[in-house]
PyMOL CGO cylinders between C-alpha atoms (Angstrom):
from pymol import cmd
from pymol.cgo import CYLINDER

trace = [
    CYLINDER, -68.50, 134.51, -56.08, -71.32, 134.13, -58.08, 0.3, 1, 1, 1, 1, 1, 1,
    CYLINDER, -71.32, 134.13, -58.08, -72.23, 135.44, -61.63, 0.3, 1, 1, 1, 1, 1, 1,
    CYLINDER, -72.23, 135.44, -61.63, -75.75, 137.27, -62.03, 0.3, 1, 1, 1, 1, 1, 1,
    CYLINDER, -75.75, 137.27, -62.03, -75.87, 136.06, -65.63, 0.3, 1, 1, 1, 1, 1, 1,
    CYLINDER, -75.87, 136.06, -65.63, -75.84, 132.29, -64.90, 0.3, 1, 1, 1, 1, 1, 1,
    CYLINDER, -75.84, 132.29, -64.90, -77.99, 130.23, -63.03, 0.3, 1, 1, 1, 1, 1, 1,
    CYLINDER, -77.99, 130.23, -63.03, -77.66, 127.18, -61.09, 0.3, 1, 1, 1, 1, 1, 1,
    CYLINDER, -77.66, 127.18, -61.09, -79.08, 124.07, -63.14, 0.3, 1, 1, 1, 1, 1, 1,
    CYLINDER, -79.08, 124.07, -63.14, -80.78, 121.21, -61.23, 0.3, 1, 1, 1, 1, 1, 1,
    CYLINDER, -80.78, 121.21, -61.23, -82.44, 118.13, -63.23, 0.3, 1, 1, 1, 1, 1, 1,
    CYLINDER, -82.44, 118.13, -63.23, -84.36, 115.34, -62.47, 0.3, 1, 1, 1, 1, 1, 1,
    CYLINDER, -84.36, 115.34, -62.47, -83.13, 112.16, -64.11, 0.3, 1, 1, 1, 1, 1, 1,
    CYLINDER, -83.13, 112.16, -64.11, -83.93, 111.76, -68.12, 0.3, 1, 1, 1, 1, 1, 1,
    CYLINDER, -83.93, 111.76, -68.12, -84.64, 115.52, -68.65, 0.3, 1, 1, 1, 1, 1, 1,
    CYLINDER, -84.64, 115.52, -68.65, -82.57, 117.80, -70.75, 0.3, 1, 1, 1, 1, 1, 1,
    CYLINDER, -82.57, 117.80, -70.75, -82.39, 118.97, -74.46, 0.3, 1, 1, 1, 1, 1, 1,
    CYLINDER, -82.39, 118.97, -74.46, -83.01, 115.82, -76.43, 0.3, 1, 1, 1, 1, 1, 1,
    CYLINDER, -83.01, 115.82, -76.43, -81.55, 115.36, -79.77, 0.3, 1, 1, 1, 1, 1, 1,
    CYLINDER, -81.55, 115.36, -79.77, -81.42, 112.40, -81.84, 0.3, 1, 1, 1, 1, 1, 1,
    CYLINDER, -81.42, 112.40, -81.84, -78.17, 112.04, -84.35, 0.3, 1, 1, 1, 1, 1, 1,
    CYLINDER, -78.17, 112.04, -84.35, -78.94, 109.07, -85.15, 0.3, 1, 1, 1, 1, 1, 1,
    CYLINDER, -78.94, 109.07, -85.15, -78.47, 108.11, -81.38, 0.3, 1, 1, 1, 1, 1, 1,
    CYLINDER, -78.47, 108.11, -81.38, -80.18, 109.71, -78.73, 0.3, 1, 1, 1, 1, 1, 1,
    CYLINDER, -80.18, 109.71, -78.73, -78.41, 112.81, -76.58, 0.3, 1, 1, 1, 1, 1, 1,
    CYLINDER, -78.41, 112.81, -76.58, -79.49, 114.82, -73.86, 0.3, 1, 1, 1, 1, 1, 1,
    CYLINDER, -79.49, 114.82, -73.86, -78.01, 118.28, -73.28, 0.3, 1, 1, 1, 1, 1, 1,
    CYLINDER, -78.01, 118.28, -73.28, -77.86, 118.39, -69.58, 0.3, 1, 1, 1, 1, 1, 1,
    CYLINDER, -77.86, 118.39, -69.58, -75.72, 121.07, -69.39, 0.3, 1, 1, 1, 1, 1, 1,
    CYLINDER, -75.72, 121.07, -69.39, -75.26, 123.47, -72.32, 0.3, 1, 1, 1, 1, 1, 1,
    CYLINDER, -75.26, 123.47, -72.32, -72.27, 126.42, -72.99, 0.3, 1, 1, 1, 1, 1, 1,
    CYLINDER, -72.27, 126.42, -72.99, -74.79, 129.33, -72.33, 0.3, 1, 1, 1, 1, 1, 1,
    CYLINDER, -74.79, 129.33, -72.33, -75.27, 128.37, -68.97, 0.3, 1, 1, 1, 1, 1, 1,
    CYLINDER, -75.27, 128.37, -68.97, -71.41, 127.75, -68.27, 0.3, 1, 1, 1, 1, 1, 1,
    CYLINDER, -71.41, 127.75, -68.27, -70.11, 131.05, -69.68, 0.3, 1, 1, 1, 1, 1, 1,
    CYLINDER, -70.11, 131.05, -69.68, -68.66, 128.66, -72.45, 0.3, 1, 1, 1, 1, 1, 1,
    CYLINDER, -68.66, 128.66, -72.45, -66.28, 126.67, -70.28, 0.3, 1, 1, 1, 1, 1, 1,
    CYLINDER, -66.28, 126.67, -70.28, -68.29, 122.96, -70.06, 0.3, 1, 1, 1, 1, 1, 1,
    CYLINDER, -68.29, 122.96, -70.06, -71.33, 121.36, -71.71, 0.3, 1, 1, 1, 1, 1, 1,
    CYLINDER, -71.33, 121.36, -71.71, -72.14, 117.71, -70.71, 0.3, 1, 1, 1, 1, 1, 1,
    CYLINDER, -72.14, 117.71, -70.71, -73.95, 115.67, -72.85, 0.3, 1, 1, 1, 1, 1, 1,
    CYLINDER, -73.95, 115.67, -72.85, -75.66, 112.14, -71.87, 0.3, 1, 1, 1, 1, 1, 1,
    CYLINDER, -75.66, 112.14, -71.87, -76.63, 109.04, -73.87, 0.3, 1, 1, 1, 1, 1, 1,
    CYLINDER, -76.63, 109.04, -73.87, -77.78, 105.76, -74.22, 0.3, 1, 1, 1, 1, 1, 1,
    CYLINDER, -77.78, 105.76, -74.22, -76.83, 103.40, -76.81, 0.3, 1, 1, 1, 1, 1, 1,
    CYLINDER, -76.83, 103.40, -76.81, -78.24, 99.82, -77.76, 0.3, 1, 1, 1, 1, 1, 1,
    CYLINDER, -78.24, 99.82, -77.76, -75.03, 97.37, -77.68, 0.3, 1, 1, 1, 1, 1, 1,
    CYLINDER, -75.03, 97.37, -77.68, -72.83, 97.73, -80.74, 0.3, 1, 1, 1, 1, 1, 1,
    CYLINDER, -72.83, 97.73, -80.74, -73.28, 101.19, -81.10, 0.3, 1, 1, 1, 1, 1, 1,
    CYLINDER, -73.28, 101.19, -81.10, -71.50, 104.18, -79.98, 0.3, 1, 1, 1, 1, 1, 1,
    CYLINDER, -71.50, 104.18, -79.98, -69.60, 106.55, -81.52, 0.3, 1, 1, 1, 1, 1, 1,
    CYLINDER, -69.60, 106.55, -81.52, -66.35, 105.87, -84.80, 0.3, 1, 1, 1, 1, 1, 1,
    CYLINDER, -66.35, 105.87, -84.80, -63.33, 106.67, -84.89, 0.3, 1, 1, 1, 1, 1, 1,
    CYLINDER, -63.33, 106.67, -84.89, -62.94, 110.36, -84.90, 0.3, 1, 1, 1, 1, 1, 1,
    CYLINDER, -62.94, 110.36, -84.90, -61.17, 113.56, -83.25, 0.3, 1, 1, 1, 1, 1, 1,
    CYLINDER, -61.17, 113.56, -83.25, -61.34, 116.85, -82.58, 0.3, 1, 1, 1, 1, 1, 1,
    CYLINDER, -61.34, 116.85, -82.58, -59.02, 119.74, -82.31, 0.3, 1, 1, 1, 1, 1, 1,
    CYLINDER, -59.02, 119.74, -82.31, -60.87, 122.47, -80.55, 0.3, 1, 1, 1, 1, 1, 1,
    CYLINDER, -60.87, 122.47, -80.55, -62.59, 120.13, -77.45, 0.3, 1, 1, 1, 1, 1, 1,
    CYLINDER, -62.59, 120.13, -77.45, -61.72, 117.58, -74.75, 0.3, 1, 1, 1, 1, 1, 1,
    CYLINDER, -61.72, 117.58, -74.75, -63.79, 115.28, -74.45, 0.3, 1, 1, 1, 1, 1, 1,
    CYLINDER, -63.79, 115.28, -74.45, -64.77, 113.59, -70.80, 0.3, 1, 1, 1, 1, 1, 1,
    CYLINDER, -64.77, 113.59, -70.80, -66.56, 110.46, -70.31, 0.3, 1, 1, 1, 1, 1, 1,
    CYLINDER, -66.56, 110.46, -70.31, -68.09, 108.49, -67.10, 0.3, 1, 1, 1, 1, 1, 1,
    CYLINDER, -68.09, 108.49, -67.10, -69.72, 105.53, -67.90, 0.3, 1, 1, 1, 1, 1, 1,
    CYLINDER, -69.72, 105.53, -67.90, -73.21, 105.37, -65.90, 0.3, 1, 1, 1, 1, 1, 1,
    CYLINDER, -73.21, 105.37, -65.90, -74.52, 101.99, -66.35, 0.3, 1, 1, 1, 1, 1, 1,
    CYLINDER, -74.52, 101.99, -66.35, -73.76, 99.11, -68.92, 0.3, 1, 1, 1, 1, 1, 1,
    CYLINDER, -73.76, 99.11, -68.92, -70.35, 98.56, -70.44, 0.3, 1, 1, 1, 1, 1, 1,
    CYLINDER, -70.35, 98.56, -70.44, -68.24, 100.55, -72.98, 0.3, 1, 1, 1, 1, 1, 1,
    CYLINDER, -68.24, 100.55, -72.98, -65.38, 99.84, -74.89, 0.3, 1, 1, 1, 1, 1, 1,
    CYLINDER, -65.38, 99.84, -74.89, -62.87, 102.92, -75.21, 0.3, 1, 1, 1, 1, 1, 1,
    CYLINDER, -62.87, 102.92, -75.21, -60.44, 103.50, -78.18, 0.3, 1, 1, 1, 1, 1, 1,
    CYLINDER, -60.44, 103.50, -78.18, -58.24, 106.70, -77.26, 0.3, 1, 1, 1, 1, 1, 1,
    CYLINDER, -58.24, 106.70, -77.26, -55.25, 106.22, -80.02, 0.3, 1, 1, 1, 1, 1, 1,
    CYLINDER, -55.25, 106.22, -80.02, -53.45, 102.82, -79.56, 0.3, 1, 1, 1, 1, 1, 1,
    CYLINDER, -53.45, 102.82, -79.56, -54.75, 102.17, -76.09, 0.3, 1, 1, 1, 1, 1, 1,
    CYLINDER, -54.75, 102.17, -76.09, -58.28, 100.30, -75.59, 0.3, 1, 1, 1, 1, 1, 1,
    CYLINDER, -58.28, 100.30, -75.59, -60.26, 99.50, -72.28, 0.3, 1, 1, 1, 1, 1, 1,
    CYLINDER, -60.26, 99.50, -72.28, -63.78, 98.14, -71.70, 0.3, 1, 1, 1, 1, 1, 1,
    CYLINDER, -63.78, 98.14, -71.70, -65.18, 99.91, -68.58, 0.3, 1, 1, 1, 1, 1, 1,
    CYLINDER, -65.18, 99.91, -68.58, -68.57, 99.01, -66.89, 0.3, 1, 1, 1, 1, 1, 1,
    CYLINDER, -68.57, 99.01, -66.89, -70.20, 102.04, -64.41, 0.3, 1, 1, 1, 1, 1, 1,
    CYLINDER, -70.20, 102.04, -64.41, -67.76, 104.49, -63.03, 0.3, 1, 1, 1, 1, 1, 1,
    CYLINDER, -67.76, 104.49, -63.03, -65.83, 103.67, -65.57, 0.3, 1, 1, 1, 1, 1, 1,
    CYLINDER, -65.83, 103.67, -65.57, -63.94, 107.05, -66.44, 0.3, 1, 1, 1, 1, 1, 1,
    CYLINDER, -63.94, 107.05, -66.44, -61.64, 108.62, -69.92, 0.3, 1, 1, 1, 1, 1, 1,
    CYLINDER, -61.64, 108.62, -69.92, -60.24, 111.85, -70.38, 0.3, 1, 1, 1, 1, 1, 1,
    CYLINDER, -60.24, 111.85, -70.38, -59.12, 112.47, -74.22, 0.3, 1, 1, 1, 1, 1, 1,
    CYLINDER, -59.12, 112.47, -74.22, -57.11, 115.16, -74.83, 0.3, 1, 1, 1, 1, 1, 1,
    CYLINDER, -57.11, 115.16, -74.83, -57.87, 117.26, -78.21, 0.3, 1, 1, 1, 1, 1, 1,
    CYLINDER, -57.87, 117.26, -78.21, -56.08, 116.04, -81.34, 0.3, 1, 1, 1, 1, 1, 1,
    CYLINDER, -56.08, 116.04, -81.34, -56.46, 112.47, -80.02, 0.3, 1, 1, 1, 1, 1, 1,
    CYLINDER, -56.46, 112.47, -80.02, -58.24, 109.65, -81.75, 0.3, 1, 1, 1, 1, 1, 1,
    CYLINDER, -58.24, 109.65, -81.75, -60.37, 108.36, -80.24, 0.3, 1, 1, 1, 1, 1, 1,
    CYLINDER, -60.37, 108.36, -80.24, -63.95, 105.92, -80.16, 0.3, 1, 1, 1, 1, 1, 1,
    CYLINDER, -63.95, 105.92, -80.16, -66.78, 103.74, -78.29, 0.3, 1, 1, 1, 1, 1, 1,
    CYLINDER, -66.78, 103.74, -78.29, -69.01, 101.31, -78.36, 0.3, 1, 1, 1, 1, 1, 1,
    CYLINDER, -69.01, 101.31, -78.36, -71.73, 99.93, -75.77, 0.3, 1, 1, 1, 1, 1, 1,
    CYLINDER, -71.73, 99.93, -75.77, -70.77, 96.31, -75.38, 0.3, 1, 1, 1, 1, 1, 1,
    CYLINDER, -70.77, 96.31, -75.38, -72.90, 93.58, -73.39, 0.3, 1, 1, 1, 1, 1, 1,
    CYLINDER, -72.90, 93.58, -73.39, -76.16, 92.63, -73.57, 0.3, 1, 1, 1, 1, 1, 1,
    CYLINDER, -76.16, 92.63, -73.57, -78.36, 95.49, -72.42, 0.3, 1, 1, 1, 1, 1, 1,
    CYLINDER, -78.36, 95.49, -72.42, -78.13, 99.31, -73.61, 0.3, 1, 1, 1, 1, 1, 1,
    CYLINDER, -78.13, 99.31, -73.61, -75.10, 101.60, -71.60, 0.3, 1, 1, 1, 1, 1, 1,
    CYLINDER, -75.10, 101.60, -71.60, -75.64, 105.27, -70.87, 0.3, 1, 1, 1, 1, 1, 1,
    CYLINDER, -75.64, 105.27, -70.87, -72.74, 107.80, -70.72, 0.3, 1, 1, 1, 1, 1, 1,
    CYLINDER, -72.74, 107.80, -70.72, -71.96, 111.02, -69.91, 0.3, 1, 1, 1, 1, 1, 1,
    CYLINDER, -71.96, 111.02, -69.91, -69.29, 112.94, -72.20, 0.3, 1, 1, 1, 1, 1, 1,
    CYLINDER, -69.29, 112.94, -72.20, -68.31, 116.17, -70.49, 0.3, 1, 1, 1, 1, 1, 1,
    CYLINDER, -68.31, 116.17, -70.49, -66.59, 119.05, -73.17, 0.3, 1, 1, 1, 1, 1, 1,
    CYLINDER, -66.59, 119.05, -73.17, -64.40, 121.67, -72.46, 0.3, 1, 1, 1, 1, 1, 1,
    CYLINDER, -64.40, 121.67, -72.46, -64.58, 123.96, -73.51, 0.3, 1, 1, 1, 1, 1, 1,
    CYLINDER, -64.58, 123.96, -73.51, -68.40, 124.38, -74.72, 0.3, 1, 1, 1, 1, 1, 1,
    CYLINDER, -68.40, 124.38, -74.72, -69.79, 124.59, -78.01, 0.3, 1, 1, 1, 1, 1, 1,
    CYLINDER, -69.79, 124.59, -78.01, -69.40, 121.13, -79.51, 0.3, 1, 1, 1, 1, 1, 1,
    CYLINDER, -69.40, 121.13, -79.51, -72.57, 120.39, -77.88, 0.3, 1, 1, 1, 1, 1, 1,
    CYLINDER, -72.57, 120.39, -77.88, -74.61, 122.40, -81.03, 0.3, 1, 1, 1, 1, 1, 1,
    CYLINDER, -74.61, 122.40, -81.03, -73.08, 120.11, -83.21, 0.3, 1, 1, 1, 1, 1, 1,
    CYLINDER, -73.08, 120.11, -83.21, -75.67, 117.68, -82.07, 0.3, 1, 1, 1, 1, 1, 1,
    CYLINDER, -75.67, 117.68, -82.07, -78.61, 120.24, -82.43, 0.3, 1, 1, 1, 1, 1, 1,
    CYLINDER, -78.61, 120.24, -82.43, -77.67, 120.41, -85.95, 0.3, 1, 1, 1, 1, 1, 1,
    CYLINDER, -77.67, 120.41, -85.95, -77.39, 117.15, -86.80, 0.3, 1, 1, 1, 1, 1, 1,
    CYLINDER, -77.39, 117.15, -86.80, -80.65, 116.30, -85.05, 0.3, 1, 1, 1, 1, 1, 1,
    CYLINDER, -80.65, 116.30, -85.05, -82.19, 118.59, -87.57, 0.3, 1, 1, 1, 1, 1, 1,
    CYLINDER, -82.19, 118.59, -87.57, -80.61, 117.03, -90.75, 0.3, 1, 1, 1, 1, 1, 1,
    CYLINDER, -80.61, 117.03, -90.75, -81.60, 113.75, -89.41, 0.3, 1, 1, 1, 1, 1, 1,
    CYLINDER, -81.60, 113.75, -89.41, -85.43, 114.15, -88.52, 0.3, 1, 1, 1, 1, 1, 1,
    CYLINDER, -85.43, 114.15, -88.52, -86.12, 113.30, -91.25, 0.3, 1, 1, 1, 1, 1, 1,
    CYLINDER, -86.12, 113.30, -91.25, -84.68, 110.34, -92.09, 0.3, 1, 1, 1, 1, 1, 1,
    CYLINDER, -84.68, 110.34, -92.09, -81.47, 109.27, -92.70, 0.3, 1, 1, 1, 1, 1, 1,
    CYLINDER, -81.47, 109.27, -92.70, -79.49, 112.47, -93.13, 0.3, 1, 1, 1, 1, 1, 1,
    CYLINDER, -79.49, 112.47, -93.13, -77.45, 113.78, -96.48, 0.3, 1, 1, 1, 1, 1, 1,
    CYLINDER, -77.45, 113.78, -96.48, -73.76, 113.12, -96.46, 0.3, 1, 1, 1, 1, 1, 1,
    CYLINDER, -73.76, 113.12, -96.46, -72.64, 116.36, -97.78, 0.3, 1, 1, 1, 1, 1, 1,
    CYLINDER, -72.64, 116.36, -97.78, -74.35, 118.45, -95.56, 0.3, 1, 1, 1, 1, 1, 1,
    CYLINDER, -74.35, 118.45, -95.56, -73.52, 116.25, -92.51, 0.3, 1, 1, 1, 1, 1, 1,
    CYLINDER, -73.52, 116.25, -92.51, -69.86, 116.38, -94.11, 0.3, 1, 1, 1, 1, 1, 1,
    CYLINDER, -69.86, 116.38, -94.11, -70.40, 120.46, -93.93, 0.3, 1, 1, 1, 1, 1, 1,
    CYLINDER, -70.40, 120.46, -93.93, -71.76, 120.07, -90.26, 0.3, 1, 1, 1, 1, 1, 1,
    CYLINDER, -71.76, 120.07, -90.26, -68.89, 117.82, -89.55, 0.3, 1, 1, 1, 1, 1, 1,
    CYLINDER, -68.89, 117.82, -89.55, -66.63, 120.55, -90.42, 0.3, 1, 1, 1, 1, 1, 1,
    CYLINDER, -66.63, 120.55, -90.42, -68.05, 123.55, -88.56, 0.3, 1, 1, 1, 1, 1, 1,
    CYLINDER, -68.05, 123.55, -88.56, -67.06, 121.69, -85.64, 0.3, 1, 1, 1, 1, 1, 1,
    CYLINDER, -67.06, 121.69, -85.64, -64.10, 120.30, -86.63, 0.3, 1, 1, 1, 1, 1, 1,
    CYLINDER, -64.10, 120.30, -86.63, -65.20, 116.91, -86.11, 0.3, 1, 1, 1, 1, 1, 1,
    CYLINDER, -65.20, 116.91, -86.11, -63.35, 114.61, -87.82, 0.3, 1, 1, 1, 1, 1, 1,
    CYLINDER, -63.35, 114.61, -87.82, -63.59, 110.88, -88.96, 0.3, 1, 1, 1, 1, 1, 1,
    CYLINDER, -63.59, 110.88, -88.96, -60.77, 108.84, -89.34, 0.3, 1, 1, 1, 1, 1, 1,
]
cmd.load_cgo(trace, "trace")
């Protein structure tokens, strides 16, 4: 059954809402267009970077590694995962990743429900300008109950 107030979403590679956070994310998919039930998120990251440590409490997080290689953290457990590579974390669990090899690795993170994605539209704007102010990223942190472990 469809829904008059959504409409289908079709892409051609690299396009999408770009943000940078430091690192670079495209919102392919945002929460207004799912009714709130999935954003999905894609980035690539140089090797070495990725995201820390962290959780969250009001998300899961989905990831599907597109090309390159990424090492997973999800609480004690750790796997390094080239394309097709594919982690489901639960909310409340720990978890991190980092692009490992020699050339950059995209990903796609998939959230459900929607609304974590505006965390990285409002950290793109503290960082434009630089590098961005610790208590107001701490604040921004918070609002979307990011945390860093």
């Amino acid at each position: 059954m469809a829904d008059d107030n959504r409409e289908p979403v079709m892409l051609p590679p690299g396009e999408g809402g770009r943000f940078h956070v430091p690192g670079p994310y495209v919102i392919k998919l945002a929460g207004e267009q799912t009714a709130g039930s999935l954003a999905v998120l894609e980035s690539t990251f140089p090797p070495g970077q990725g995201a820390p440590l962290h959780r969250h409490r009001g998300h899961d997080e989905t990831f599907h590694v597109v090309s390159g290689r990424f090492r997973f953290q999800c609480g004690d457990r750790v796997a390094e995962e080239g394309p097709g590579g594919f982690f489901h974390v639960p909310r409340t669990y720990p978890h991190a990743f980092t692009s490992v090899g020699d050339e950059p690795s995209t990903i796609l993170v998939m959230l459900t429900p929607a609304g974590f994605e505006r965390f990285f539209i409002e950290a793109a704007r503290l960082s434009a300008s630089g590098r961005p102010d610790r208590i107001a990223m701490q604040s921004i942190l918070a609002k979307y109950d990011q945390e860093l472990l």
